[in-house]
MDTraj code that builds the backbone (N, CA, C; nanometers):
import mdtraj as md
import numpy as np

residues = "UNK UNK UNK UNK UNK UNK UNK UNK UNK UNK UNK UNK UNK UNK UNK UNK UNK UNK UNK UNK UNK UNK UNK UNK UNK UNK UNK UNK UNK UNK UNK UNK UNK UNK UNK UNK UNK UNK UNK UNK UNK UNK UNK UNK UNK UNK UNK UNK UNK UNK UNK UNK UNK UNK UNK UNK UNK UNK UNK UNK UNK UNK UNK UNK UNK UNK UNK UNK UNK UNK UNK UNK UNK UNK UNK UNK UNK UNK UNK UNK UNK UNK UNK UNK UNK UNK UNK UNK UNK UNK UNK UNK UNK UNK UNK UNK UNK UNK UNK UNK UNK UNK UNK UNK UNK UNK UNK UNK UNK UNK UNK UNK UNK UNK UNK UNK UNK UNK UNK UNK UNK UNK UNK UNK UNK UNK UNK UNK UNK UNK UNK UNK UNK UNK UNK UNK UNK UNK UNK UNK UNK UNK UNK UNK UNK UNK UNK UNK UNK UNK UNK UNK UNK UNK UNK UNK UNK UNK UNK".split()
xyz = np.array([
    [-11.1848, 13.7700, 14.3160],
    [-11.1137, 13.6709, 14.2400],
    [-11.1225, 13.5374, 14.3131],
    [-11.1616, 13.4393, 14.2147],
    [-11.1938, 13.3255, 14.2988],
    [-11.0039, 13.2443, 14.2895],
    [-10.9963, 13.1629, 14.3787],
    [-10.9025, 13.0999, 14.4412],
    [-10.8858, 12.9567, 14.3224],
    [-10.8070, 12.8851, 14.2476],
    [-10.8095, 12.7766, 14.1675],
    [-10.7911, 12.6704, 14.2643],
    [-10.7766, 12.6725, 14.3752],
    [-10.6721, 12.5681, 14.4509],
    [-10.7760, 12.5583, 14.5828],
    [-10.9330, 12.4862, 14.5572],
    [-11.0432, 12.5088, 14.6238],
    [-11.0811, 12.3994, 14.6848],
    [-11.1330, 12.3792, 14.7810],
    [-11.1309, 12.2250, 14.8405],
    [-11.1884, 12.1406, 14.7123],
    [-11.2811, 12.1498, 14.6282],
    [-11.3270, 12.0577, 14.5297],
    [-11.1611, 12.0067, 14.4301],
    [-11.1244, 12.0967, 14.3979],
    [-10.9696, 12.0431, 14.3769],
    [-10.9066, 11.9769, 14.4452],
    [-10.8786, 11.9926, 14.5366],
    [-10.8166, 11.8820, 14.6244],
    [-10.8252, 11.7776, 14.6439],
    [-10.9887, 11.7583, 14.6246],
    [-11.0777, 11.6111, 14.6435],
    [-11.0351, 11.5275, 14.5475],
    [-11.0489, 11.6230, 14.3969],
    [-11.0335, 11.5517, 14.2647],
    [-10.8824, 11.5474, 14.2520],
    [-10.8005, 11.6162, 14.2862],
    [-10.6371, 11.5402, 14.2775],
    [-10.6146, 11.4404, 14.4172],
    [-10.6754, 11.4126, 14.4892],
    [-10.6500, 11.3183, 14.5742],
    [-10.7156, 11.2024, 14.5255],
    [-10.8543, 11.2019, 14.4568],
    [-10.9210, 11.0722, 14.3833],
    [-10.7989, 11.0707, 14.2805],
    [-10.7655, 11.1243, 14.1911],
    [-10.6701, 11.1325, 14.0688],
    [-10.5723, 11.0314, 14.1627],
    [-10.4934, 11.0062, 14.2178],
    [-10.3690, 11.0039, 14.2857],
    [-10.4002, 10.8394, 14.3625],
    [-10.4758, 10.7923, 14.4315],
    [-10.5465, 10.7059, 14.5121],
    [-10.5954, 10.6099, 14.3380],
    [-10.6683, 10.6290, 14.2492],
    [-10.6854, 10.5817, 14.1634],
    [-10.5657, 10.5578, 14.0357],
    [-10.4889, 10.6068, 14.0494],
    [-10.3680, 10.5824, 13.9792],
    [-10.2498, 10.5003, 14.0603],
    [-10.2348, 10.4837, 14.2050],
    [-10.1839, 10.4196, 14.2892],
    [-10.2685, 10.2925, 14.2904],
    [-10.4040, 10.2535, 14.3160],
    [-10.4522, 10.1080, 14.3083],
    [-10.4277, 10.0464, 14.1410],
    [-10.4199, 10.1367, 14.0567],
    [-10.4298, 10.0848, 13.9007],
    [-10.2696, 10.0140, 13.9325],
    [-10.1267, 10.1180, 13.9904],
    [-10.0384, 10.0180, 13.9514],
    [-9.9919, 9.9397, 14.0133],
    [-10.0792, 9.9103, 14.1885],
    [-10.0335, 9.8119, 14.2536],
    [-10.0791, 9.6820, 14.1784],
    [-10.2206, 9.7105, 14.1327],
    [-10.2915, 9.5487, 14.0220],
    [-10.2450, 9.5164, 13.9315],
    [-10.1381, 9.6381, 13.9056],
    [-10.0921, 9.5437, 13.7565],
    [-9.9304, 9.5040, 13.7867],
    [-9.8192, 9.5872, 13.8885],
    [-9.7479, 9.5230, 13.9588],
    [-9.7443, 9.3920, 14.0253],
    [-9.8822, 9.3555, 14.1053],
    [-9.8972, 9.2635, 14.1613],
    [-9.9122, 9.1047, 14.0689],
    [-10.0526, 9.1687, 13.9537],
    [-10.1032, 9.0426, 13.8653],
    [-9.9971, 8.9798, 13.7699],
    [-9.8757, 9.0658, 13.7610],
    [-9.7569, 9.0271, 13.6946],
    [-9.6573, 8.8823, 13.7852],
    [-9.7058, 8.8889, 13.8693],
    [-9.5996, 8.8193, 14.0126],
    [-9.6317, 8.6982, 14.0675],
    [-9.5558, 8.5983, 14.0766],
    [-9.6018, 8.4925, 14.1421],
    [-9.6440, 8.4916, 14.2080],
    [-9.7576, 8.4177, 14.3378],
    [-9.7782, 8.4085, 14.4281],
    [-9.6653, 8.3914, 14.5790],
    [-9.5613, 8.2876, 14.5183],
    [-9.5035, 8.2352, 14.6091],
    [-9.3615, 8.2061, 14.5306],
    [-9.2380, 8.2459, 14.6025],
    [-9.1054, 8.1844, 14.5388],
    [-9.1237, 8.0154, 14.4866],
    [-9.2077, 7.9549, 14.5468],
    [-9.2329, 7.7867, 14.4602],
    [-9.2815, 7.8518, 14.3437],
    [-9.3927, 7.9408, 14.2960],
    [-9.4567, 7.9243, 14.1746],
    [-9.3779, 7.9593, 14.1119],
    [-9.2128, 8.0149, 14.1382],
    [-9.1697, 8.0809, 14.0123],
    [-9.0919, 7.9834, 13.9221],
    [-9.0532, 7.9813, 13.7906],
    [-8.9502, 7.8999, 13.6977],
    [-8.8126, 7.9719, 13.7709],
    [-8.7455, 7.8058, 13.7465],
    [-8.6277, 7.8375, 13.8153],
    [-8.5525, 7.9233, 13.6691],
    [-8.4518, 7.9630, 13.7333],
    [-8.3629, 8.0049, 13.6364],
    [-8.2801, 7.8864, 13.5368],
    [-8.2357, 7.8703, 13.3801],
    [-8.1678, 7.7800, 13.3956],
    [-8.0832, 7.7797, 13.2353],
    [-7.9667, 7.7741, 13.2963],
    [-7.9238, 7.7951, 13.1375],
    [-7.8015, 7.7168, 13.1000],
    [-7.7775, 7.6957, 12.9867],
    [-7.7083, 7.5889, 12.9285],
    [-7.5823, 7.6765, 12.8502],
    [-7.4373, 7.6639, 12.8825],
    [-7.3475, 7.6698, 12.8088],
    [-7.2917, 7.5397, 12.7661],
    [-7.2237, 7.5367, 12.6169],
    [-7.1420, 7.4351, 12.5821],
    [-6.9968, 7.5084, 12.5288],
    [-6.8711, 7.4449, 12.6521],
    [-6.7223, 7.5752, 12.6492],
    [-6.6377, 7.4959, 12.4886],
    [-6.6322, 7.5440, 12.4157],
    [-6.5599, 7.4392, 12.2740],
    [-6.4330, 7.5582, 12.2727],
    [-6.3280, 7.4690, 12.3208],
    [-6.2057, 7.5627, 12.2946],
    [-6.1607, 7.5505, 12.2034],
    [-6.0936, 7.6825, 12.1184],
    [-6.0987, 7.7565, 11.9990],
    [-5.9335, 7.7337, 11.9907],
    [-5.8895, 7.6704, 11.8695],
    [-5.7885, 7.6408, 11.8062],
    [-5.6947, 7.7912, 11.8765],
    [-5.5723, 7.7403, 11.8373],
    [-5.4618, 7.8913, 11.8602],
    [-5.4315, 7.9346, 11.7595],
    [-5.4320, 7.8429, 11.6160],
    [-5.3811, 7.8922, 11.4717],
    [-5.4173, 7.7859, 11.3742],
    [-5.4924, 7.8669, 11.3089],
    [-5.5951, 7.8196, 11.2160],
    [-5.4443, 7.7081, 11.0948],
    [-5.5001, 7.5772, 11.0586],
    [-5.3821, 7.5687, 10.9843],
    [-5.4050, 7.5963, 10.8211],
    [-5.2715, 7.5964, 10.7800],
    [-5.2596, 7.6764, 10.6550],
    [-5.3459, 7.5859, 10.5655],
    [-5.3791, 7.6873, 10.4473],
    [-5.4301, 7.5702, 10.3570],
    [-5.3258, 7.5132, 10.2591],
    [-5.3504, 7.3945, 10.2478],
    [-5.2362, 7.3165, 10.1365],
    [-5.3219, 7.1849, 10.1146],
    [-5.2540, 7.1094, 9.9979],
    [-5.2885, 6.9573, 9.9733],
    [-5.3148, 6.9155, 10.0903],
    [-5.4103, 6.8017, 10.0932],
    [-5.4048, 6.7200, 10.1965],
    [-5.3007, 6.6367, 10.1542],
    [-5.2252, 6.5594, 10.3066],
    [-5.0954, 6.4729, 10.3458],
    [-5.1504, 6.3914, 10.2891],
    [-5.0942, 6.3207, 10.2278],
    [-5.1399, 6.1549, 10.1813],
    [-5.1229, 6.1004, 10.2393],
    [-5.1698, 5.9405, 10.2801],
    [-5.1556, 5.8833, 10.4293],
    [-5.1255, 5.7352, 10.3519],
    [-5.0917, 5.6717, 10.4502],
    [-5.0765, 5.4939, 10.3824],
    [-5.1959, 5.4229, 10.4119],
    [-5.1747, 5.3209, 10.3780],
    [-5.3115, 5.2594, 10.4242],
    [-5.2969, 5.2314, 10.5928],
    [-5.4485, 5.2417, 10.6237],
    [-5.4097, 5.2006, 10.8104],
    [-5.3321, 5.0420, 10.8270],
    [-5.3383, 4.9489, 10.7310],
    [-5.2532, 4.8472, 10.8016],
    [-5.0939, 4.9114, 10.7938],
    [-5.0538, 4.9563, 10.7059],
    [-4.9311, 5.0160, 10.6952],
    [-4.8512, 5.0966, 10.7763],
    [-4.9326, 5.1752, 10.8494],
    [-4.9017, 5.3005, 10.9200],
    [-4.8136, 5.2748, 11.0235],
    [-4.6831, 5.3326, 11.0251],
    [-4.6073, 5.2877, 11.1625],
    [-4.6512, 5.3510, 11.2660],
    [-4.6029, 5.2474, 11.3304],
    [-4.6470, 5.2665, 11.5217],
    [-4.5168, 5.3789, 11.5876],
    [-4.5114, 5.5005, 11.4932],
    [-4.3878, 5.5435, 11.6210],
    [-4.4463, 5.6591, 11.7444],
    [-4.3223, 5.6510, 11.8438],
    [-4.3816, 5.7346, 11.9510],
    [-4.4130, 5.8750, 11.8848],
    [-4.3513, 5.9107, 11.8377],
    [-4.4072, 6.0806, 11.8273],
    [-4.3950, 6.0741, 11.6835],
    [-4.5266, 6.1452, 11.6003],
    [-4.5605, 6.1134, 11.4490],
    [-4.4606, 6.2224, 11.4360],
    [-4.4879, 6.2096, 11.2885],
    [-4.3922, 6.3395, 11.2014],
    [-4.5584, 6.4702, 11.2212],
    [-4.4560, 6.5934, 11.2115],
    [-4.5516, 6.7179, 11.2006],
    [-4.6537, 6.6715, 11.0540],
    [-4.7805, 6.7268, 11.0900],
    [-4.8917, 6.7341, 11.0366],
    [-4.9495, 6.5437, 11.0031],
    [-4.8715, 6.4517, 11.0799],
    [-4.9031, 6.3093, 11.0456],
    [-5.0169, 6.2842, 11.1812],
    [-5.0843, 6.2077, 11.1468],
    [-5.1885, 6.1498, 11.2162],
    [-5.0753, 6.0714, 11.3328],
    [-5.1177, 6.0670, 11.4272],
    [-5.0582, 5.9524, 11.5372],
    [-5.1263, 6.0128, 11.6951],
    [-5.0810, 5.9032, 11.7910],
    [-5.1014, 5.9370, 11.8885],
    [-5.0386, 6.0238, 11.9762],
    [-5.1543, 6.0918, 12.0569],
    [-5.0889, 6.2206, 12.1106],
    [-5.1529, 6.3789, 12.0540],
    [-5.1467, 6.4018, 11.9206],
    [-5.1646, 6.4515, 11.8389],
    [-5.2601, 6.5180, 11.8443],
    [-5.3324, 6.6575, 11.8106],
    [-5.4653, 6.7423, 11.8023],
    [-5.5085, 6.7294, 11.7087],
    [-5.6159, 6.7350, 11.6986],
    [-5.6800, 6.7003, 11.5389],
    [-5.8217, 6.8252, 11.5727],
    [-5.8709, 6.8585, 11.4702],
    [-5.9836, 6.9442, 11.4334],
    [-6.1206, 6.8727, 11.3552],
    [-6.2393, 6.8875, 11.3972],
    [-6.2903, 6.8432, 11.2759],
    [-6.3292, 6.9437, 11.2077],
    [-6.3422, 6.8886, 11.0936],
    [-6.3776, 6.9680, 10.9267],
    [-6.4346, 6.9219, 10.8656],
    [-6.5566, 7.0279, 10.7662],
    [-6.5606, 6.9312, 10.6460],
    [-6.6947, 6.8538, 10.6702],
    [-6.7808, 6.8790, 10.8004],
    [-6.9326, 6.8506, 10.8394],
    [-7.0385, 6.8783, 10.7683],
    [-6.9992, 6.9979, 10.7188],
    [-7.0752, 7.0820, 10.6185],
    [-7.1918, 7.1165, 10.7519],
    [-7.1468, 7.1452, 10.8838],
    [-7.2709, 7.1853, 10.9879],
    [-7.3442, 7.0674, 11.0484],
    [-7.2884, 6.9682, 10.9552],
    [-7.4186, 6.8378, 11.0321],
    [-7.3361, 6.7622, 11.1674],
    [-7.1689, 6.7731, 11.2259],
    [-7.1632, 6.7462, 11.2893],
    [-7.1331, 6.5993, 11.2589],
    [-7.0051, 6.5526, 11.3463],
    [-6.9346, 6.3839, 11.3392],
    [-6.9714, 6.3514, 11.4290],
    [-7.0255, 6.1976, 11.3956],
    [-7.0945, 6.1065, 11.5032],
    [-6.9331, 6.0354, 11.5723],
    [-6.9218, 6.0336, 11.6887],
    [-6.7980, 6.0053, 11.8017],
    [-6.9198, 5.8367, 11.8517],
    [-6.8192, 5.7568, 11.7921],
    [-6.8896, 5.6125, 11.8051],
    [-6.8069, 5.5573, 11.9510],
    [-6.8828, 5.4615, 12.0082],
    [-6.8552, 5.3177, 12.0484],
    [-6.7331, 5.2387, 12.0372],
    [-6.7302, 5.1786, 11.9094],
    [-6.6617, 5.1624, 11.8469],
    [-6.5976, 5.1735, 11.7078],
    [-6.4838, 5.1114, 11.6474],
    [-6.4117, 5.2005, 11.5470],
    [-6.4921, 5.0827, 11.4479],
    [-6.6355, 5.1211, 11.3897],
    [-6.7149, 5.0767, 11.2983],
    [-6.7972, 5.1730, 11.2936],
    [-6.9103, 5.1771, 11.1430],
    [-6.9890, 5.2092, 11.1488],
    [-7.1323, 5.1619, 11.2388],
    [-7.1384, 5.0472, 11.2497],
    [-7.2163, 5.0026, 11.3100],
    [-7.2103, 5.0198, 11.4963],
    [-7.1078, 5.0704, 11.5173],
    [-7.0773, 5.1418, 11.6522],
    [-7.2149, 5.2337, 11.6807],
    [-7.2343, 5.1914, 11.7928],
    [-7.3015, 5.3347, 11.8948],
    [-7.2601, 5.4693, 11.9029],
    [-7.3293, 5.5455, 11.8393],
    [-7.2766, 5.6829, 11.8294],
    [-7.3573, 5.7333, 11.9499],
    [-7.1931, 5.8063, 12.0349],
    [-7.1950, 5.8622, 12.1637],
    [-7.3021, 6.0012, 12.1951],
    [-7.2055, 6.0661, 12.1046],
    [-7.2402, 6.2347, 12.0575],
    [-7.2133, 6.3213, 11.9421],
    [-7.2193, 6.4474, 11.9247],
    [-7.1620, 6.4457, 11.7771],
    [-7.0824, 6.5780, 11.8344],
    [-6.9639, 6.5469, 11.7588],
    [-6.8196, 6.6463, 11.7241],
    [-6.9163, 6.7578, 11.6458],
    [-6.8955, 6.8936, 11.6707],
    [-6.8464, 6.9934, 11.5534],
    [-6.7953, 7.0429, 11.5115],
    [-6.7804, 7.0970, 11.3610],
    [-6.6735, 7.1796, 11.3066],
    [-6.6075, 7.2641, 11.4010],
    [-6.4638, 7.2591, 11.3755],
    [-6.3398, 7.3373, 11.4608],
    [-6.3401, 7.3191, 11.5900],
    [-6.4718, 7.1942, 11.6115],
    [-6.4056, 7.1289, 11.7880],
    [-6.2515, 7.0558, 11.8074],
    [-6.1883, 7.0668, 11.8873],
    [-6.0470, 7.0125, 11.8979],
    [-6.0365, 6.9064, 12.0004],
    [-5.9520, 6.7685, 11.9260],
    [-5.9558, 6.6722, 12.0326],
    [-5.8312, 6.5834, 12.0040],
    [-5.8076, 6.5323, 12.0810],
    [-5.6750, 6.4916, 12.0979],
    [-5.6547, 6.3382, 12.0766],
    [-5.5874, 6.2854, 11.9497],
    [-5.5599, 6.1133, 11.9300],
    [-5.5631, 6.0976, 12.0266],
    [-5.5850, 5.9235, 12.0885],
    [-5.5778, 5.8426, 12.2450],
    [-5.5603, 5.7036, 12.1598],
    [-5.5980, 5.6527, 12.0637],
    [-5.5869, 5.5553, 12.0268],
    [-5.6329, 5.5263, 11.8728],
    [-5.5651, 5.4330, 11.8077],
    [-5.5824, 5.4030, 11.6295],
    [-5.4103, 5.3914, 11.5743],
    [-5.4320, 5.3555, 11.5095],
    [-5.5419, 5.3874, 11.3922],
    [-5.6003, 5.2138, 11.3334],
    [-5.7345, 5.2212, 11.3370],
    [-5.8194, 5.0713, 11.3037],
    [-5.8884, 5.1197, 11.1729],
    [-5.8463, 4.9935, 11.1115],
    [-5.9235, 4.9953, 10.9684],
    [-6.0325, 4.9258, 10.9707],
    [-6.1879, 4.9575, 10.9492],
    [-6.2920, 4.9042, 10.9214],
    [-6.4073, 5.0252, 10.8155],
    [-6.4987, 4.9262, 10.7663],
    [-6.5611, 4.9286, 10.6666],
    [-6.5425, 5.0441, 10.6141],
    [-6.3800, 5.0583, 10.5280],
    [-6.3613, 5.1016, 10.4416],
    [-6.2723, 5.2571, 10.4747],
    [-6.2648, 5.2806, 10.6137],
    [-6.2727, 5.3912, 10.6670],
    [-6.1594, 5.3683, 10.8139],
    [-6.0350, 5.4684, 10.7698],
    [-5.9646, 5.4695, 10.9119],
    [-6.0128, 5.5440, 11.0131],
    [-6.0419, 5.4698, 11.1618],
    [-6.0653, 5.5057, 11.2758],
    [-5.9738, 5.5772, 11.3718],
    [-5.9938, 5.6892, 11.4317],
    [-5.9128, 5.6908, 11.5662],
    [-5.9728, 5.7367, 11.6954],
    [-5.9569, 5.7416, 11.7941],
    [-6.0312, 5.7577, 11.9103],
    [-5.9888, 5.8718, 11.9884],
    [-6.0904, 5.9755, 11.9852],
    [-6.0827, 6.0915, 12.0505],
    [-6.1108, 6.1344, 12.1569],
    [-5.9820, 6.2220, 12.2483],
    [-6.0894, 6.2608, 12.3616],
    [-6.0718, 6.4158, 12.3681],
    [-6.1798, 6.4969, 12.3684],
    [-6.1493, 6.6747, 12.4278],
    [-6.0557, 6.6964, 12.5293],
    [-5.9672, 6.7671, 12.4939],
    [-5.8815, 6.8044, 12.6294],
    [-5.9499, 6.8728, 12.7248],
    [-6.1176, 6.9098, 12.7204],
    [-6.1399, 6.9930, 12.8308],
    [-6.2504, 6.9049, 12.8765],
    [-6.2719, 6.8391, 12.8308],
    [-6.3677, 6.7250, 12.9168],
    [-6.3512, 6.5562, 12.8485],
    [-6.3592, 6.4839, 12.9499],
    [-6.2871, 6.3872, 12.9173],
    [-6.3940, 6.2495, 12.8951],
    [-6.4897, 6.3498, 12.9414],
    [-6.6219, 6.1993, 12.9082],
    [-6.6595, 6.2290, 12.7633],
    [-6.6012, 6.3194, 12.6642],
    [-6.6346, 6.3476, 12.5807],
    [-6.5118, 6.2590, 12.4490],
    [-6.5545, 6.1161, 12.4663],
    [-6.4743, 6.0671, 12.4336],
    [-6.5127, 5.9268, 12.3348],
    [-6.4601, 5.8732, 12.1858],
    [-6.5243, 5.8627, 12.0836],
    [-6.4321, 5.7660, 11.9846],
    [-6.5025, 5.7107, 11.9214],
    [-6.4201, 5.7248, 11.7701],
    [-6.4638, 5.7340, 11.6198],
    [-6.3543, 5.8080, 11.6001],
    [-6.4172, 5.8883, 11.4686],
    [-6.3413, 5.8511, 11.3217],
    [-6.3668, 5.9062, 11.2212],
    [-6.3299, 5.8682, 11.0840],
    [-6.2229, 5.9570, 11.0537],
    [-6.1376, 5.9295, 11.0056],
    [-6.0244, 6.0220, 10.9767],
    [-6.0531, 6.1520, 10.8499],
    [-6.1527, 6.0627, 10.7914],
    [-6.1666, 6.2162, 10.6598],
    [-6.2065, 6.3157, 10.6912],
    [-6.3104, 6.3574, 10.8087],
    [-6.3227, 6.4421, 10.8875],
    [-6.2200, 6.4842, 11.0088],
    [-6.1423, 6.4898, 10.9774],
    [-6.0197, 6.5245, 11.0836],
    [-5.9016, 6.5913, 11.0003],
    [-5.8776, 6.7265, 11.0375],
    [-5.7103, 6.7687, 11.0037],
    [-5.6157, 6.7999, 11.1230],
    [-5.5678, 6.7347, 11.1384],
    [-5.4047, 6.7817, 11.2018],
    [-5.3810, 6.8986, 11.2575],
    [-5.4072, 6.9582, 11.3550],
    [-5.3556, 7.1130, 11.4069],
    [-5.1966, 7.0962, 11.4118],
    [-5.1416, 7.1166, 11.3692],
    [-4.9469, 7.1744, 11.3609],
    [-4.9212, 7.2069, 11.5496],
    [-4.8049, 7.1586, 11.5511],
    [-4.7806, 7.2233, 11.7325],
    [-4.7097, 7.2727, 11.7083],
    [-4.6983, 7.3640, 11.7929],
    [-4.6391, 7.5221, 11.7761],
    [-4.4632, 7.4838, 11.7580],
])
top = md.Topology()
chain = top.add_chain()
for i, resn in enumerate(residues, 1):
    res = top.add_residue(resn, chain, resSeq=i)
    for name in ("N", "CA", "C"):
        top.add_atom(name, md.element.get_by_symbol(name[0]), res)
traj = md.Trajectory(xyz[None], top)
């Protein structure tokens, strides 16, 4: 009875083995940079948009006076525009509010607001071309700061 396990076997599972070891160092290797310089750095971009606490109800919109009209008091009435105040934008339809320069259209637009971003009155209310202004800043970053059109803006309620 001959033996299966014969030096010619051995030869051919050691070529088998030696040839399957160089196949996956070349393709381990040809995958790999040369050098930590050749590699892309890592790099990634978050934008943090803090998320309302309570969505507000739906109802009529508040009717407002005209901006020359509007009193100057320290603390507005609930759901009234004034300073201090959170506001939301709405109503972009996705395209996003241009946060101007100044309270015109013809203002330098900074950056653009999006839907259900939250930002806080700092100053207004200015009437120009046709359209009441007020000036926004994010409570979580503060260079993020603008002025915008009131029809795109609702009132968040404080708790």
């Amino acid at each position: 009875m001959k033996t299966l396990l014969n030096w010619k076997v051995w030869i051919g599972m050691l070529a088998t083995a030696l040839t399957l070891l160089a196949v996956s160092l070349v393709v381990i290797l040809a995958g790999r940079p040369a050098s930590p310089a050749d590699r892309e750095p890592a790099s990634a971009a978050m934008t943090v948009i803090a998320a309302s606490t309570s969505t507000p109800p739906a109802q009529a919109p508040t009717p407002t006076l005209p901006p020359t009209a509007l009193p100057s008091t320290p603390t507005p009435l609930p759901g009234a525009f004034g300073l201090g105040v959170y506001v939301q934008i709405t109503g972009t339809g996705g395209d996003g509010l241009r946060l101007r320069a100044e309270p015109n259209l013809g203002g330098q637009p900074l950056f653009l607001g999006y839907d259900s971003e939250v930002y806080q009155v700092v100053d207004g209310p200015i009437a120009a071309d046709g359209h009441t202004w007020w000036k926004l800043t994010a409570p979580y970053d503060a260079t993020r700061t603008g002025w915008a059109v009131q029809d795109y803006l609702t009132v968040i309620p404080s708790p």
